[in-house]
C-alpha positions as CSV (number, residue, x, y, z in Angstrom):
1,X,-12.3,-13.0,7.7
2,X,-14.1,-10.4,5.3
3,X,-12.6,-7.9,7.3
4,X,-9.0,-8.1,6.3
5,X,-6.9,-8.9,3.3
6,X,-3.9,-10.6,4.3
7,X,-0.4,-11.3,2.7
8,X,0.5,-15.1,3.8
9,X,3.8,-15.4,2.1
10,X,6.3,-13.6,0.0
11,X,7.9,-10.6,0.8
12,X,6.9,-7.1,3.4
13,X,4.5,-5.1,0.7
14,X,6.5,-2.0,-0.6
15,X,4.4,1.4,0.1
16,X,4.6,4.0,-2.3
17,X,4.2,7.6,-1.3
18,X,0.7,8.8,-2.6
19,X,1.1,12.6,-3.6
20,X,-2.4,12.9,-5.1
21,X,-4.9,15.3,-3.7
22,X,-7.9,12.9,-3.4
23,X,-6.2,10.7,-1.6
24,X,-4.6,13.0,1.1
25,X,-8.3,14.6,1.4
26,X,-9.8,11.4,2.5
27,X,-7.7,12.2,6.0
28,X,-10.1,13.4,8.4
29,X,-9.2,11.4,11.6
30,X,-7.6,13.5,14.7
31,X,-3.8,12.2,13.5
32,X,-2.3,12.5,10.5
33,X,-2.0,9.0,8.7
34,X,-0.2,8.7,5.4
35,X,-1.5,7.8,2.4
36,X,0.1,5.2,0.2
37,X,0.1,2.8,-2.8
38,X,0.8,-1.3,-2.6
39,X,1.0,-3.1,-5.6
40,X,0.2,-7.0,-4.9
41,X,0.3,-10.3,-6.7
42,X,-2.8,-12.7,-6.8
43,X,-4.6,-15.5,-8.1
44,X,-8.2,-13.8,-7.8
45,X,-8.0,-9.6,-7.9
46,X,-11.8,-9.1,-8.5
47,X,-13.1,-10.9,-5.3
48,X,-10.7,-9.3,-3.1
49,X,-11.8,-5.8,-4.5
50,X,-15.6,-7.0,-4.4
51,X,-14.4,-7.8,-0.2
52,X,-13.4,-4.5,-0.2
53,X,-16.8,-3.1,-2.0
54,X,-18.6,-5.3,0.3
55,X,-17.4,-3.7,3.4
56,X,-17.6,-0.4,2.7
57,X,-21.4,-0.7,1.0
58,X,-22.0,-2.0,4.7
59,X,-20.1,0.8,6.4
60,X,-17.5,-1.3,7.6
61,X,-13.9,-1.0,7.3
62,X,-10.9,-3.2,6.0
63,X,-7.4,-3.9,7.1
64,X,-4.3,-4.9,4.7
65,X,-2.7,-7.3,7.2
66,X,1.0,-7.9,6.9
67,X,4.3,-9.0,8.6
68,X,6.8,-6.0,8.5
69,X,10.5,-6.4,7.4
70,X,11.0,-7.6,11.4
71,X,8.4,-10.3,11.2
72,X,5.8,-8.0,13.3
73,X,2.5,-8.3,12.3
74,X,0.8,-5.3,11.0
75,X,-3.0,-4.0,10.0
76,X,-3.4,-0.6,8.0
77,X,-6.7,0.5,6.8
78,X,-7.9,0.2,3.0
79,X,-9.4,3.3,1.7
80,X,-9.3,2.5,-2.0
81,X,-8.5,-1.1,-4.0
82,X,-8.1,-2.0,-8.1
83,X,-7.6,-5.1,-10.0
84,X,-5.4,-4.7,-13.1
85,X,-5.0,-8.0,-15.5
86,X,-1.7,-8.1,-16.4
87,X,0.4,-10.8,-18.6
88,X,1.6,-12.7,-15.4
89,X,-1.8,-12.9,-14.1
90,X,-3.4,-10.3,-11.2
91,X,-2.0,-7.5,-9.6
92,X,-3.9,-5.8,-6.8
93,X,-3.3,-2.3,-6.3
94,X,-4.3,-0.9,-2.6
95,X,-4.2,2.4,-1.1
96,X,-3.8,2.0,2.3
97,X,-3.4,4.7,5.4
98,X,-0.4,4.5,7.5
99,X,0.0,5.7,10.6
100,X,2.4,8.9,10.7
101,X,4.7,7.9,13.3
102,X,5.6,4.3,11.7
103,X,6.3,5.7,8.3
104,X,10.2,6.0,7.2
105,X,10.8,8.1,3.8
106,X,13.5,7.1,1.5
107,X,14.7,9.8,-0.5
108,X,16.6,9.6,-3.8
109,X,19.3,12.5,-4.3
110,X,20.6,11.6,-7.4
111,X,24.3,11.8,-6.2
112,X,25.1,8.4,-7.3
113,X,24.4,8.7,-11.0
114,X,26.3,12.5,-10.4
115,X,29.1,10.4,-9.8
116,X,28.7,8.4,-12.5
117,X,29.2,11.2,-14.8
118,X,32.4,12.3,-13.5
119,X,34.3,9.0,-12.9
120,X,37.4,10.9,-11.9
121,X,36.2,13.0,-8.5
């Protein structure tokens, strides 16, 4: 059980792209996995971050484990965890690898607000 973390209701966790240089130099497996950011509601942050601790003072590692947006079950790898006390109680931020080929980007172009400034075209 100390093994994983895992989301049991609510909501697929959101990934957000990780563009910082520590974290993409922490990849040194034979495939590229992708570094990247969960933010996640609980009632007790600091034990699930002392989990994390735990496991990695013993050399072990430690799986986010999730259901997708299809309902599949899914496991990615935790290389780095914070607690942050916020108003509405705990938040815990992970940084999780995912693997390369089961990553889809969603890019922003801007054209809708374009649009929005010239109602007419």
């Amino acid at each position: 059980m100390d093994d994983k973390i895992t989301i049991i209701e609510g909501p697929p966790p959101i990934f957000e792209h990780v563009n910082d240089g520590w974290a993409m130099g922490l990849n040194e497996s034979p495939h590229l996995s992708i570094p990247a950011l969960t933010r996640l509601r609980t009632f007790n942050g600091p034990a699930l971050v002392e989990r994390c601790y735990n496991a990695w003072h013993n050399r072990n590692s430690i799986h986010l484990h999730y259901r997708n947006e299809t309902g599949m079950e899914q496991t990615a790898p935790i290389l780095a965890a914070r607690n942050v006390e916020t108003s509405d109680g705990h938040v815990l931020l992970l940084w999780v690898y995912l693997d390369e080929e089961k990553v889809e980007y969603e890019t922003d172009s801007g054209d809708d607000e374009a649009q929005d400034d010239y109602p007419g075209e």
